[in-house]
C-alpha angles and dihedrals in degrees: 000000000000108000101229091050090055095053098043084054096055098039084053083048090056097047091053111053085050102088090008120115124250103268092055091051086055095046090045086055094040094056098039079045119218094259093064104038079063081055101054097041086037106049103109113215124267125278127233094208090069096064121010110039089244130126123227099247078110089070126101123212095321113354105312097135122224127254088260090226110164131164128247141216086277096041101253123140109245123185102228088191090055101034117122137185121261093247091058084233108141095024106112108102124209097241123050122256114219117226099269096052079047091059102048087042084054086043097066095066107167094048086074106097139033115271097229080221120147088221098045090052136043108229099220090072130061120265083232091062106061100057080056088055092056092047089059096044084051091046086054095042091055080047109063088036092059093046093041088051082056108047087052084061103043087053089049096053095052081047092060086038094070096030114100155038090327105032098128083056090052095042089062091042083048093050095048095044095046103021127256099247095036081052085063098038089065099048088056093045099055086049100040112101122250122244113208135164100232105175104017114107092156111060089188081065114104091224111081103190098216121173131176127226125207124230105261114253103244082059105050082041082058089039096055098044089051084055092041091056099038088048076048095063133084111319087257090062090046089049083046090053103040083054091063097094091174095048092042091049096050088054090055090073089054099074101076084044115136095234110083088206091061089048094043074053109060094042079061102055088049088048088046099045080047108052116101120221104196135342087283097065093052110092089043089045079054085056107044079054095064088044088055092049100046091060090053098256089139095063089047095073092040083071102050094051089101095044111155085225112079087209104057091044092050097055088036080068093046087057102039092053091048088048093052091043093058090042097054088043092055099055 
């Protein structure tokens, strides 16, 4: 399928169970089908290891890969993904580029065509080989972008899918399409770090050259509000979320993020895992407190008190004072 029209379709798909009732969301589901909405949120970038020799320490948080500008023996920046021969040969990629990529590609002027530089080019290999190289790294490059746009856009719409006047009824339908535990799974997954060898060719050498990779942030931004929407559910899908030790201990980290929507975030997901429906929820809200606290949740917030964002430090005191609530209550 053509990359942009499957985006465009999801990113339609998105816009529309947001306000939609809750047969339509079913139906949505029902027809992407919930097999192929894991694949798409599911489907890791490509590597360039697999196809280009390379290893990923071109890579940024989690998988964004970097401009590629590197100087040359006269000091010029050259874009190695972007470079072409002068003759223009090799240079068809394999996915379309739309006009604006076109212009700045046209822009760069200088970066079209090899330096026949000693420095630039290893002599053991032909000066015709190396432009190719580039096209494949571009190819991959197109590629990842593409998969990571989607996947944006697959987590979002199950966002929206659960958002709204009958989201209880949607987190169970959720949970029974996709599985409860691969629903999870999924949501560790896109927070967990990436380990990648960035710098070890020789796997017999002692030094293993790993490096981690954070999560990018669109995609932690896609991840939280899923979490704040599911703690926001009936008390047995906040006892089902507070039980998930790895997921709750990949969000810790979140709170000193850079972005203010991932820490308002994550003072969300503690107001909404402590909130207590009725009399019945409250000894187990007492206890998802705990929980919460014994992680170090507590001290969390302390830390974002004096947030720069009014916002986060305003729901930061919602949640402490819930937390302390629930803490005085249970001695």
């Amino acid at each position: 399928m053509d990359p942009n029209l499957r985006l465009s379709s999801i990113w339609a798909l998105k816009h529309l169970v947001l306000s939609a009732p809750g047969l339509l969301k079913k139906e949505c589901l029902g027809e992407l089908g919930p097999g192929w909405l894991k694949q798409i949120i599911c489907n890791d970038e490509v590597d360039f290891t697999s196809t280009s020799g390379l290893r990923s320490d071109r890579e940024t948080s989690v998988g964004t890969p970097l401009a590629m500008g590197t100087p040359n023996a006269a000091g010029e920046q050259v874009d190695l993904l972007n470079a072409t021969d002068g003759s223009g040969e090799g240079c068809t990629t394999a996915i379309e580029v739309d006009e604006v990529d076109l212009k700045m590609v046209d822009s760069l002027g200088t970066v079209c065509g090899p330096q026949p530089d000693s420095e630039q080019h290893d002599r053991n290999h032909s000066p015709w080989r190396a432009p190719r190289r580039r096209t494949d790294l571009n190819n991959t490059n197109q590629v990842r972008v593409d998969e990571h746009a989607v996947q944006k856009q697959g987590l979002d719409f199950i966002r929206n899918l659960i958002c709204g006047s009958d989201s209880l009824e949607m987190i169970d339908c959720l949970f029974e399409e996709l599985g409860q535990d691969k629903m999870f799974e999924i949501l560790i997954s896109k927070l967990r770090p990436r380990l990648i060898n960035a710098f070890n060719r020789d796997r017999r050498s002692t030094d293993s050259g790993v490096r981690q990779i954070q999560p990018q942030t669109d995609i932690v931004i896609s991840i939280c509000f899923i979490i704040v929407h599911l703690a926001a559910g009936l008390p047995r899908h906040r006892q089902l979320l507070v039980s998930q030790s790895e997921l709750l201990k990949l969000i810790m980290p979140l709170f000193q993020h850079s972005s203010r929507e991932v820490r308002g975030c994550c003072a969300w997901i503690v107001i909404n895992l402590t909130w207590i429906d009725d009399q019945s929820d409250h000894a187990n809200c007492k206890e998802r407190a705990r929980e919460l606290i014994k992680l170090g949740v507590y001290e969390k917030l302390q830390t974002l008190e004096a947030d720069p964002e009014l916002d986060v430090r305003e729901r930061t005191k919602t949640a402490m004072h819930q937390l302390s609530q629930l803490s005085c209550a249970s001695r």
